[in-house]
SEZA-954149 format. One record per residue: residue number from 1; residue in three letters; z, x, y of N, C-alpha, C, O in turn. Coordinates in steps of 0.05 Angstrom, whole numbers, plus 5000, padded with zeros to 4 digits. Each point is the difference from the previous one (the first is absolute). Layout:
BEGIN
<node num="NUM" residuo="ALA" n_pz="Z" n_px="X" n_py="Y" ca_pz="Z" ca_px="X" ca_py="Y" c_pz="Z" c_px="X" c_py="Y" o_pz="Z" o_px="X" o_py="Y"/>
...
***
This chain:
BEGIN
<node num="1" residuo="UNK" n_pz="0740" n_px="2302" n_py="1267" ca_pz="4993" ca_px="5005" ca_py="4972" c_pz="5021" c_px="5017" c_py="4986" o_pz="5001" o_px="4994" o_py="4977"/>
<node num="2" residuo="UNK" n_pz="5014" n_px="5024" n_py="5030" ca_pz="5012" ca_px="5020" ca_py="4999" c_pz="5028" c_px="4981" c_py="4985" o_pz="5012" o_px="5007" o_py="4979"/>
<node num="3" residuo="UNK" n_pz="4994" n_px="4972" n_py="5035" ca_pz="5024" ca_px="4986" ca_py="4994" c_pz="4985" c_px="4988" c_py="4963" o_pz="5006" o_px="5001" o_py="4976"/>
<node num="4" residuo="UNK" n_pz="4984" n_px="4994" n_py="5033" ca_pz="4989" ca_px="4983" ca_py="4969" c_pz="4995" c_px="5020" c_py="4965" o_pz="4995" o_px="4993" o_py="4976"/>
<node num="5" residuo="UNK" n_pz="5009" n_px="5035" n_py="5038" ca_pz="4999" ca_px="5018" ca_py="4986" c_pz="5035" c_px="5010" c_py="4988" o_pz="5014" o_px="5003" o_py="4980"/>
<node num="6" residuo="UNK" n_pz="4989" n_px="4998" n_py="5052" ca_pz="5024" ca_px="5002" ca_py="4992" c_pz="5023" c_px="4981" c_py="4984" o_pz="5021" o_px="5009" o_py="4990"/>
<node num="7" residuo="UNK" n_pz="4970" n_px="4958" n_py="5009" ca_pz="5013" ca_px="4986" ca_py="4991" c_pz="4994" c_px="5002" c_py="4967" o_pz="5018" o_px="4999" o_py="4983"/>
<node num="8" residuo="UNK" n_pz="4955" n_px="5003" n_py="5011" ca_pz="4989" ca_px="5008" ca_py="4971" c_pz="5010" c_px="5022" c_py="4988" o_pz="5003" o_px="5002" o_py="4976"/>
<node num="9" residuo="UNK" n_pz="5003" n_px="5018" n_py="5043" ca_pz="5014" ca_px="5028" ca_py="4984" c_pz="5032" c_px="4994" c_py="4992" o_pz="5008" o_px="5004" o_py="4977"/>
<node num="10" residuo="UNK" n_pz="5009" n_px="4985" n_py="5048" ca_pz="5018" ca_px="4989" ca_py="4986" c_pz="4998" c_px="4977" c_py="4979" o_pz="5015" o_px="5009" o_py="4983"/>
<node num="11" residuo="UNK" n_pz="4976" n_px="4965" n_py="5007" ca_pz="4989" ca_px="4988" ca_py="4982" c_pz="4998" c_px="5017" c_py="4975" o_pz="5010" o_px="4994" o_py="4978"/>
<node num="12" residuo="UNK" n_pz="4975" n_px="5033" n_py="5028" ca_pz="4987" ca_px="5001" ca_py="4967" c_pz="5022" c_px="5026" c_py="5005" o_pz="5001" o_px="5010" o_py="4977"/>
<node num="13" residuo="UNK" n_pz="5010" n_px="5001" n_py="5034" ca_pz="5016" ca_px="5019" ca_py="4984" c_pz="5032" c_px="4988" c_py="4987" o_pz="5016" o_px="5013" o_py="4985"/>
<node num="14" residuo="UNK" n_pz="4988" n_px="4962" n_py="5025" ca_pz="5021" ca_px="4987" ca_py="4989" c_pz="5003" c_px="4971" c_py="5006" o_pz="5017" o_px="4993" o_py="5016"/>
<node num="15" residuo="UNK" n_pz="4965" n_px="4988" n_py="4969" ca_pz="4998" ca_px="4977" ca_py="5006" c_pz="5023" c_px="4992" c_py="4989" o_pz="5001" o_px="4978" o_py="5011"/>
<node num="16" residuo="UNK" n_pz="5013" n_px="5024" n_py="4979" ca_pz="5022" ca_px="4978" ca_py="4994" c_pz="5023" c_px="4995" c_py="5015" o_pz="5017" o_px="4982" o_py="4998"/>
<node num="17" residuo="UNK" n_pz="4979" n_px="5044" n_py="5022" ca_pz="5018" ca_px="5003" ca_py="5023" c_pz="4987" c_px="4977" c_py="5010" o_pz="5021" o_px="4990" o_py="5008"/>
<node num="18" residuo="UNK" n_pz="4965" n_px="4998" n_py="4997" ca_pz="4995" ca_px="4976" ca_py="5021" c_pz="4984" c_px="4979" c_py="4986" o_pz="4977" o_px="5000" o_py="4993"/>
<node num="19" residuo="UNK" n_pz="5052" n_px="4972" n_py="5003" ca_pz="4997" ca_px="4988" ca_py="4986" c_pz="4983" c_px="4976" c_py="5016" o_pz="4994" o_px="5010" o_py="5022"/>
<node num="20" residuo="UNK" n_pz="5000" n_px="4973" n_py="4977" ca_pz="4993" ca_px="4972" ca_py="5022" c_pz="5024" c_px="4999" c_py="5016" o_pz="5024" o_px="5000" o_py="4991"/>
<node num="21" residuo="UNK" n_pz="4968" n_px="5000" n_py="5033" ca_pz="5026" ca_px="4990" ca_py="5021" c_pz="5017" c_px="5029" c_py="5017" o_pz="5018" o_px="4996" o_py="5016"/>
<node num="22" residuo="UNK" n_pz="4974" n_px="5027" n_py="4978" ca_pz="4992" ca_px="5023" ca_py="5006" c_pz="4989" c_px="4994" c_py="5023" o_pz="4980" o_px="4986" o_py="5006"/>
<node num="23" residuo="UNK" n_pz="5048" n_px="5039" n_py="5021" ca_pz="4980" ca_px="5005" ca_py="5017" c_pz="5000" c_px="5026" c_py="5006" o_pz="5019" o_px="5015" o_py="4999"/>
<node num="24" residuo="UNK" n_pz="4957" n_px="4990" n_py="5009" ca_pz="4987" ca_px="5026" ca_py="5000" c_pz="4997" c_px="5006" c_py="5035" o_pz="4985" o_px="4986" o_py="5014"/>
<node num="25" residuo="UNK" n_pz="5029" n_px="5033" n_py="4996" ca_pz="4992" ca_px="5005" ca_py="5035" c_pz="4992" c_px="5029" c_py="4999" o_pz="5012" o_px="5018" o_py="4989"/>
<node num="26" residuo="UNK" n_pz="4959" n_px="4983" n_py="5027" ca_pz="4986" ca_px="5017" ca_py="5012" c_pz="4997" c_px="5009" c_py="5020" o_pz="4994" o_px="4982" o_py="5016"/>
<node num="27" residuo="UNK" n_pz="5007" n_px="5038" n_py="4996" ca_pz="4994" ca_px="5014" ca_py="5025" c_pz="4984" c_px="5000" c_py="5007" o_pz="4987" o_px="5015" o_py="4986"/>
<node num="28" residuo="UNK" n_pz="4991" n_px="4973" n_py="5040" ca_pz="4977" ca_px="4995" ca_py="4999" c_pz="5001" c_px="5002" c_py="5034" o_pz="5019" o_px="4993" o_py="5015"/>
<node num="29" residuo="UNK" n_pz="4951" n_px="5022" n_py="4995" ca_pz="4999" ca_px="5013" ca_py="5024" c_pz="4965" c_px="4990" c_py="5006" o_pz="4982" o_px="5007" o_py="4986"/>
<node num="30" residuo="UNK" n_pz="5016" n_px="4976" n_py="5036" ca_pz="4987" ca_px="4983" ca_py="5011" c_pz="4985" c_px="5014" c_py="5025" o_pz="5000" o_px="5024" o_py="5007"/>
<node num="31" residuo="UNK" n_pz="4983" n_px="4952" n_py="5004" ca_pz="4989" ca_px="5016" ca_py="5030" c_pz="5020" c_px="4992" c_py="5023" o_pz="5000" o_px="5007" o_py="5024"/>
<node num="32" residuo="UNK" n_pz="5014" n_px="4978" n_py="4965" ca_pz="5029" ca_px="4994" ca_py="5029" c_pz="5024" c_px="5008" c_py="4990" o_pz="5014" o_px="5014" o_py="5015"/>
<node num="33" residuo="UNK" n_pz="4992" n_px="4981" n_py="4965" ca_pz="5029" ca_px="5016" ca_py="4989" c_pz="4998" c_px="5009" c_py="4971" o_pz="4981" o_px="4999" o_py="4984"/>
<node num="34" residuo="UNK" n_pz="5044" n_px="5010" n_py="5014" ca_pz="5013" ca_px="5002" ca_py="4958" c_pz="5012" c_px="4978" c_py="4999" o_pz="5014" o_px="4995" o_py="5020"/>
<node num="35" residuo="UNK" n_pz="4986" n_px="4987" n_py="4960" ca_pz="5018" ca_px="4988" ca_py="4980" c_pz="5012" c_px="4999" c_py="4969" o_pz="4992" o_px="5010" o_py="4979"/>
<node num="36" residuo="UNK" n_pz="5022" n_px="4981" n_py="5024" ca_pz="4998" ca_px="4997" ca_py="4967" c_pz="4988" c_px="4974" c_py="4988" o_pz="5010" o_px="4979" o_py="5006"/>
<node num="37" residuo="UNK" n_pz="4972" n_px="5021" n_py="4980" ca_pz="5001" ca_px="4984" ca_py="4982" c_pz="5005" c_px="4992" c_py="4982" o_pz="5000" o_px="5017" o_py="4983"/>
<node num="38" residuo="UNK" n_pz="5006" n_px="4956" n_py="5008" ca_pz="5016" ca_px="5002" ca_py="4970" c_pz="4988" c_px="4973" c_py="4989" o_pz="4996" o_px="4979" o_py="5013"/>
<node num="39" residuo="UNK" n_pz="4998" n_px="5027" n_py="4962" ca_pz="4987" ca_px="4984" ca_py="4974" c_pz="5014" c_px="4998" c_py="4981" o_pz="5012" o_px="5017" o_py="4988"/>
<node num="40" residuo="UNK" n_pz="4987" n_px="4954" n_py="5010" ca_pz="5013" ca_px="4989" ca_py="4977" c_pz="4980" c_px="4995" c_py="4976" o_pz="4980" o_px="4985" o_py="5000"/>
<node num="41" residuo="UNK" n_pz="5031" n_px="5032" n_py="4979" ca_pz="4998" ca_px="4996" ca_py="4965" c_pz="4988" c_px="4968" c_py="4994" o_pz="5012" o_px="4980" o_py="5006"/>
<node num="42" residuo="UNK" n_pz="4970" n_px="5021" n_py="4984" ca_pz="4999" ca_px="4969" ca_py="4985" c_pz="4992" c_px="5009" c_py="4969" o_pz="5004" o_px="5023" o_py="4990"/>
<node num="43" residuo="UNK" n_pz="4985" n_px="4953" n_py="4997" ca_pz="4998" ca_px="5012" ca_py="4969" c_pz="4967" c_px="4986" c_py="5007" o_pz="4987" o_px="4987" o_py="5017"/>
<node num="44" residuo="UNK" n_pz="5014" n_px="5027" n_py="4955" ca_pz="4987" ca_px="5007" ca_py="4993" c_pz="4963" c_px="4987" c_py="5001" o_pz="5008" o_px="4980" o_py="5013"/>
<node num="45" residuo="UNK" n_pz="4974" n_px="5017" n_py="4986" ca_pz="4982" ca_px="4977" ca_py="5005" c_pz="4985" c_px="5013" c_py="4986" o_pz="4998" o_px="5024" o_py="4995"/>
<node num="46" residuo="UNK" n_pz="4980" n_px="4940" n_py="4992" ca_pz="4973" ca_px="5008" ca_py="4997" c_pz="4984" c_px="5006" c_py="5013" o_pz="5004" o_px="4986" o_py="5021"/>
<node num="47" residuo="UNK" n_pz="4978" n_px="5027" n_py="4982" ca_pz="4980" ca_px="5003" ca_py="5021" c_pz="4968" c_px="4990" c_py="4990" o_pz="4993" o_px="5013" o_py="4980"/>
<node num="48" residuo="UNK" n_pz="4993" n_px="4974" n_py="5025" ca_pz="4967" ca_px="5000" ca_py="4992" c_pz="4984" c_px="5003" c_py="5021" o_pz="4990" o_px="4980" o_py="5010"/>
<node num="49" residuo="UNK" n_pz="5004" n_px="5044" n_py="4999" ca_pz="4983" ca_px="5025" ca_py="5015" c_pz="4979" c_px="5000" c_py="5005" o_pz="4992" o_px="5004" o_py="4977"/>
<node num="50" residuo="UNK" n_pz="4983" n_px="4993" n_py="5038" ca_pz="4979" ca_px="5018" ca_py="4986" c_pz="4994" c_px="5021" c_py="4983" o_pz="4979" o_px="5001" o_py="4988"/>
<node num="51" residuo="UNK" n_pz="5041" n_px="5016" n_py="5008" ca_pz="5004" ca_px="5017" ca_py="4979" c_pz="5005" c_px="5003" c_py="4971" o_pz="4994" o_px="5017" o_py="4982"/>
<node num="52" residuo="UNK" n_pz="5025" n_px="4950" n_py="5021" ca_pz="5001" ca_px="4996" ca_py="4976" c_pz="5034" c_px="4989" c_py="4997" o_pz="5014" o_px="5001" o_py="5020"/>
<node num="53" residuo="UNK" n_pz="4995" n_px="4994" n_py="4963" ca_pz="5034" ca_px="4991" ca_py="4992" c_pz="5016" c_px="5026" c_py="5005" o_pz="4995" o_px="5024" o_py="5000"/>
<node num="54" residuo="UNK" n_pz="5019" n_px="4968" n_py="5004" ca_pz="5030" ca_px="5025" ca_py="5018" c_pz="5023" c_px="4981" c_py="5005" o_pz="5000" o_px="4980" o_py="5015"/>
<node num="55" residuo="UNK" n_pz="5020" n_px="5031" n_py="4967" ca_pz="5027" ca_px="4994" ca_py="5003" c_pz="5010" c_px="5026" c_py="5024" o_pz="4995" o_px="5023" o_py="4996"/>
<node num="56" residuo="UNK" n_pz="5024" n_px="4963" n_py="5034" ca_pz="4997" ca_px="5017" ca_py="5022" c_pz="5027" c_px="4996" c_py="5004" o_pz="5006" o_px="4980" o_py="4986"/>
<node num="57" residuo="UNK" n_pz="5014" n_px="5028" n_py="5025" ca_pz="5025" ca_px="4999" ca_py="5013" c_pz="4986" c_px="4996" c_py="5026" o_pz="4980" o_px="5011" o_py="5011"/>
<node num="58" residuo="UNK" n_pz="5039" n_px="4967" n_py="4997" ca_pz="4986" ca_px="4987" ca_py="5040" c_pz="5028" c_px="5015" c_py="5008" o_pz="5022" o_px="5002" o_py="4988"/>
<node num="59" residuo="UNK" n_pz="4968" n_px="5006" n_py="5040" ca_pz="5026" ca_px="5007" ca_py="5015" c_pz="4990" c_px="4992" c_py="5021" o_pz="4976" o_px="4998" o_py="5002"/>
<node num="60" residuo="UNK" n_pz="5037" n_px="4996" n_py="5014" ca_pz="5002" ca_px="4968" ca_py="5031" c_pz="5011" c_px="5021" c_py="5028" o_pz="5021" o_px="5013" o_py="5002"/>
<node num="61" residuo="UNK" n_pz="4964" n_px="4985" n_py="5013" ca_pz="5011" ca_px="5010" ca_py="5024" c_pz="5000" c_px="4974" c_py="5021" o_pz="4980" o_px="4989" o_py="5009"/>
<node num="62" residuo="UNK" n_pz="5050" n_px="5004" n_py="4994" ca_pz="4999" ca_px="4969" ca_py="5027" c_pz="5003" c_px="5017" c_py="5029" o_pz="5017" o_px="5017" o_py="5008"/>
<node num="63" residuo="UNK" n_pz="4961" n_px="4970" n_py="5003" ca_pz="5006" ca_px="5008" ca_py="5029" c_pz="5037" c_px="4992" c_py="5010" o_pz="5013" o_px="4983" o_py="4989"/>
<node num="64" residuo="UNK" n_pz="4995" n_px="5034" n_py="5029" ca_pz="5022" ca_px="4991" ca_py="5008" c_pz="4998" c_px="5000" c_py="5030" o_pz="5020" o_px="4994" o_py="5013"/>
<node num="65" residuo="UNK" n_pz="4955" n_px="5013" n_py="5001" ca_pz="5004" ca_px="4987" ca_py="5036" c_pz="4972" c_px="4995" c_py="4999" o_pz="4984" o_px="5007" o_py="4983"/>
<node num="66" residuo="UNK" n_pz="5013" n_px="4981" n_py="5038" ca_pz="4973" ca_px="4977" ca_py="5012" c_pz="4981" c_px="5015" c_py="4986" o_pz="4993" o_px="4988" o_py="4980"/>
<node num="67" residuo="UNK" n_pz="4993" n_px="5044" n_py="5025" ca_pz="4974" ca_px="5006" ca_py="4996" c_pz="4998" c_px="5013" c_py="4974" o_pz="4979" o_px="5009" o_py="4991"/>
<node num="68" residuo="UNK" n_pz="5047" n_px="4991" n_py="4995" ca_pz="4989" ca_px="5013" ca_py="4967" c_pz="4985" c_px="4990" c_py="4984" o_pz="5006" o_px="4976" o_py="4995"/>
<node num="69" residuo="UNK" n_pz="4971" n_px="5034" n_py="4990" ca_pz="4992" ca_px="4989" ca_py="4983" c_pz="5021" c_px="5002" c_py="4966" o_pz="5020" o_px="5012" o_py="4992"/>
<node num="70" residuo="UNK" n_pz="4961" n_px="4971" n_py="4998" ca_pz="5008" ca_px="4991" ca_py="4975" c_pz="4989" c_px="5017" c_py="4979" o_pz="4976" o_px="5007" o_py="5003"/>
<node num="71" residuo="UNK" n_pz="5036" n_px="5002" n_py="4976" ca_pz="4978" ca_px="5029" ca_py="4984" c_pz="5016" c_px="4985" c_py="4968" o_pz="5023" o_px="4995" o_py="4992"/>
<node num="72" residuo="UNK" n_pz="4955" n_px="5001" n_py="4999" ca_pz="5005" ca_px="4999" ca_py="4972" c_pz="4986" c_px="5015" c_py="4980" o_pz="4977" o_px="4992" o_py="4997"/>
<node num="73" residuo="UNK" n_pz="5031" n_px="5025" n_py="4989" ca_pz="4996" ca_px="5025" ca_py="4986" c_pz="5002" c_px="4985" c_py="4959" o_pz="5019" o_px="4990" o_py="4988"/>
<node num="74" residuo="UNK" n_pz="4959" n_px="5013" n_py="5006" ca_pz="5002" ca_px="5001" ca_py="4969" c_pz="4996" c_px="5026" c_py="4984" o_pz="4977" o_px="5007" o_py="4995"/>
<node num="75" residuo="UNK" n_pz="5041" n_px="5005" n_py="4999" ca_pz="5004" ca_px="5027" ca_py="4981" c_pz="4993" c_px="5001" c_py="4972" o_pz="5009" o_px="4982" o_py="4986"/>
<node num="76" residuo="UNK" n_pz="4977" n_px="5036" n_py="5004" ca_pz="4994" ca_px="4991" ca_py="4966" c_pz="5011" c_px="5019" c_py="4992" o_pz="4994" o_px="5020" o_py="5014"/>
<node num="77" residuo="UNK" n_pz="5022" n_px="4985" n_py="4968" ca_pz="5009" ca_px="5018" ca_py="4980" c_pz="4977" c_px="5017" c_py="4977" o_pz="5003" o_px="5022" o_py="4991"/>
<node num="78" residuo="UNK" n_pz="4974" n_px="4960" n_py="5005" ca_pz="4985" ca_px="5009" ca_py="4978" c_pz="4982" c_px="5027" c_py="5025" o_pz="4987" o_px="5019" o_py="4992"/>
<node num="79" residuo="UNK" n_pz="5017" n_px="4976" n_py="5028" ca_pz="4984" ca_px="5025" ca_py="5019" c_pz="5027" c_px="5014" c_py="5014" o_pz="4996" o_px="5019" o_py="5015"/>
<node num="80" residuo="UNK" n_pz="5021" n_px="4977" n_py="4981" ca_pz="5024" ca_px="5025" ca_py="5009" c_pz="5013" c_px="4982" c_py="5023" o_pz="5018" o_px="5010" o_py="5014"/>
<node num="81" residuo="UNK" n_pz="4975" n_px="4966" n_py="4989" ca_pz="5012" ca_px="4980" ca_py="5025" c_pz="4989" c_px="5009" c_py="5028" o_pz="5010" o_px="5003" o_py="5022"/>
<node num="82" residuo="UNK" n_pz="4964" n_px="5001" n_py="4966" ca_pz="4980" ca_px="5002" ca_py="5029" c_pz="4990" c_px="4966" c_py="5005" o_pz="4999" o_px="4981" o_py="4984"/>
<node num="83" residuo="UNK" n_pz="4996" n_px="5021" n_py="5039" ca_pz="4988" ca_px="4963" ca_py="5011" c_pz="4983" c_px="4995" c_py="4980" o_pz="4988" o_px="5018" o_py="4987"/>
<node num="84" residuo="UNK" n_pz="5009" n_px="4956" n_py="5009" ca_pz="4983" ca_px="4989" ca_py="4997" c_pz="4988" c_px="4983" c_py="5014" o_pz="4977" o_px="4994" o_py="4996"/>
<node num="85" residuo="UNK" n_pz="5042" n_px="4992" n_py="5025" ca_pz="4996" ca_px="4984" ca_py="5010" c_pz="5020" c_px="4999" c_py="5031" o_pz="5024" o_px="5006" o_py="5001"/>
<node num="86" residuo="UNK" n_pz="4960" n_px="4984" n_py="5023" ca_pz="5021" ca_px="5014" ca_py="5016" c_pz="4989" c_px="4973" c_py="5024" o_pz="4975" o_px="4998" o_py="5002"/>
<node num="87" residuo="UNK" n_pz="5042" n_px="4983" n_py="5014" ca_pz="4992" ca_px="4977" ca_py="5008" c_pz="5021" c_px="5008" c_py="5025" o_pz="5023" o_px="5006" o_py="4995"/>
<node num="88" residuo="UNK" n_pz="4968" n_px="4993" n_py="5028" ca_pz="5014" ca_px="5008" ca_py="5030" c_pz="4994" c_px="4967" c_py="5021" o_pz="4978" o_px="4989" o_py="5003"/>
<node num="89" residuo="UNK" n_pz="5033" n_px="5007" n_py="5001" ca_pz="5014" ca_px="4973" ca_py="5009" c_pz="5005" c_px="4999" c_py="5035" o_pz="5022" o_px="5004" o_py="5010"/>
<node num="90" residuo="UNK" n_pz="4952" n_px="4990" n_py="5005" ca_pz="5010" ca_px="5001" ca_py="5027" c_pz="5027" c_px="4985" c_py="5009" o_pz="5018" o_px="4992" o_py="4985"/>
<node num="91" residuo="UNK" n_pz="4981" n_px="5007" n_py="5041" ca_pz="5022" ca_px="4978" ca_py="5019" c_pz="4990" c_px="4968" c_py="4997" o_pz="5014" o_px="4980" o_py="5001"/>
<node num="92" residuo="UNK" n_pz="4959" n_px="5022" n_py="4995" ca_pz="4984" ca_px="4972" ca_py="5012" c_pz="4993" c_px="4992" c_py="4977" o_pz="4987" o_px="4979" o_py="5000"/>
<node num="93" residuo="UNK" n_pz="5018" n_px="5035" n_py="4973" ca_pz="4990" ca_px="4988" ca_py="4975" c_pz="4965" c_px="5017" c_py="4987" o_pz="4989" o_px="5003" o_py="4979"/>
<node num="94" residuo="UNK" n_pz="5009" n_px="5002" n_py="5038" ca_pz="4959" ca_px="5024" ca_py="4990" c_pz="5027" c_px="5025" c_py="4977" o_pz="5024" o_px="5006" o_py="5000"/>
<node num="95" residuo="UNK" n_pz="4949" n_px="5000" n_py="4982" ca_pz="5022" ca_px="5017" ca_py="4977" c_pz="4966" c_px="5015" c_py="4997" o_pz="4978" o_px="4992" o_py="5007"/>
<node num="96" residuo="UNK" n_pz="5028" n_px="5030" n_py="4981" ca_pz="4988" ca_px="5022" ca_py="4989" c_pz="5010" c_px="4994" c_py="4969" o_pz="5024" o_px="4995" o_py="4995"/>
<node num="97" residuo="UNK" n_pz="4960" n_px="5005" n_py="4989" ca_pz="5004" ca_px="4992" ca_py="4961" c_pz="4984" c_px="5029" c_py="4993" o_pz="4975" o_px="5000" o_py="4996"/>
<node num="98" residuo="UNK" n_pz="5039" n_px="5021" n_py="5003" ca_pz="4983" ca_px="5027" ca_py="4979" c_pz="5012" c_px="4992" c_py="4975" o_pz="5024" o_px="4997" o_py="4995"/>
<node num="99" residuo="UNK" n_pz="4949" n_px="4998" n_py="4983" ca_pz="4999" ca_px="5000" ca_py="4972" c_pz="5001" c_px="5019" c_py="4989" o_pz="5009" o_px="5014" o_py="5018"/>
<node num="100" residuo="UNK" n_pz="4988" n_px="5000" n_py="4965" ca_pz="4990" ca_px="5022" ca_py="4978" c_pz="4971" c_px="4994" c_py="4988" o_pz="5004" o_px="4987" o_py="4980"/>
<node num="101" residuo="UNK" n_pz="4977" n_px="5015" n_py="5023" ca_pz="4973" ca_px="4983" ca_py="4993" c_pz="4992" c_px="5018" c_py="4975" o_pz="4990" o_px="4988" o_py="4981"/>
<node num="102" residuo="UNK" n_pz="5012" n_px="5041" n_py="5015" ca_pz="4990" ca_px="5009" ca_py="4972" c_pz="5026" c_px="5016" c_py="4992" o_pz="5017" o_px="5012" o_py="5013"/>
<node num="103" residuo="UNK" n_pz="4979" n_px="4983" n_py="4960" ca_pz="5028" ca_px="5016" ca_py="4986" c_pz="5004" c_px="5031" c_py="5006" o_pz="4979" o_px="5012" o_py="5003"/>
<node num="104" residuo="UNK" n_pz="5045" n_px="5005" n_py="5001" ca_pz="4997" ca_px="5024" ca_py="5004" c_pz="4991" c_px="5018" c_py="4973" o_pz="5007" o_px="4990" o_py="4979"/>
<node num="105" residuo="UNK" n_pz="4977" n_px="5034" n_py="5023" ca_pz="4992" ca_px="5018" ca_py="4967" c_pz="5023" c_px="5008" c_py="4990" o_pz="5022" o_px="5004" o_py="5010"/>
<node num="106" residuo="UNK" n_pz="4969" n_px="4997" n_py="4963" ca_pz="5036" ca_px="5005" ca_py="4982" c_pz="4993" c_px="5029" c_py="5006" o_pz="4977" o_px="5010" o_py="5000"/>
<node num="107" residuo="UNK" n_pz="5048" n_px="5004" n_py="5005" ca_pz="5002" ca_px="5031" ca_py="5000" c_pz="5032" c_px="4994" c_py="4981" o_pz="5009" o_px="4981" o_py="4988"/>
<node num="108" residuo="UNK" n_pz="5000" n_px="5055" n_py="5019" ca_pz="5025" ca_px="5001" ca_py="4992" c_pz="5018" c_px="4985" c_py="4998" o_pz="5013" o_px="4994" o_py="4980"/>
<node num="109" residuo="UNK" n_pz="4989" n_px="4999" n_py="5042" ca_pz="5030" ca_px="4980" ca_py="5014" c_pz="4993" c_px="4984" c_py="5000" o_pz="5000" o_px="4993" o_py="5024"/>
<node num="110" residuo="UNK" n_pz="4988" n_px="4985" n_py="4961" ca_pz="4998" ca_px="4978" ca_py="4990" c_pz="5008" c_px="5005" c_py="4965" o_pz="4999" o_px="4981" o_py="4984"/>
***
């Protein structure tokens, strides 16, 4: 979870630094090792939610050996480029789909 935060903090403190095609590598510390991971920038998407419409920046994590999964991350700007949407992609094809199902409350930082 920690990575997904961290990819939204970079996102919203200077999105233009990472245009589509942008790759982004992370430091990431597992129950067998550290790696890096690295996500590539896409543009921009519609989203239709349970929550409701959301324009999201997708960022793509491709496995690169036999047992990685697949992580696809949708970032919204109108919430600071926290998930909205977050779809993890076994070896064998089974995926985990987290939606956003109710809108977040407007505070400040919105």
């Amino acid at each position: 979870m920690s990575v997904m935060m961290q990819l939204g903090g970079l996102l919203a403190a200077s999105p233009d630094r990472y245009p589509a095609g942008t790759k982004i590598s992370i430091q990431t510390v597992g129950v067998r090792d550290g790696d890096v991971w690295v996500f590539v920038v896409g543009d921009e998407e519609k989203l239709t939610l349970p929550a409701g419409e959301f324009t999201a920046r997708k960022l793509t994590r491709t496995p690169r050996r036999d047992f990685d999964r697949k992580l696809e991350l949708w970032l919204a700007p109108q919430y600071g480029y926290l998930p909205v949407r977050i779809r993890q992609t076994e070896t064998n094809g089974d995926f985990a789909d987290a939606q956003l199902r109710k809108p977040l409350p407007e505070g400040p930082a919105n």
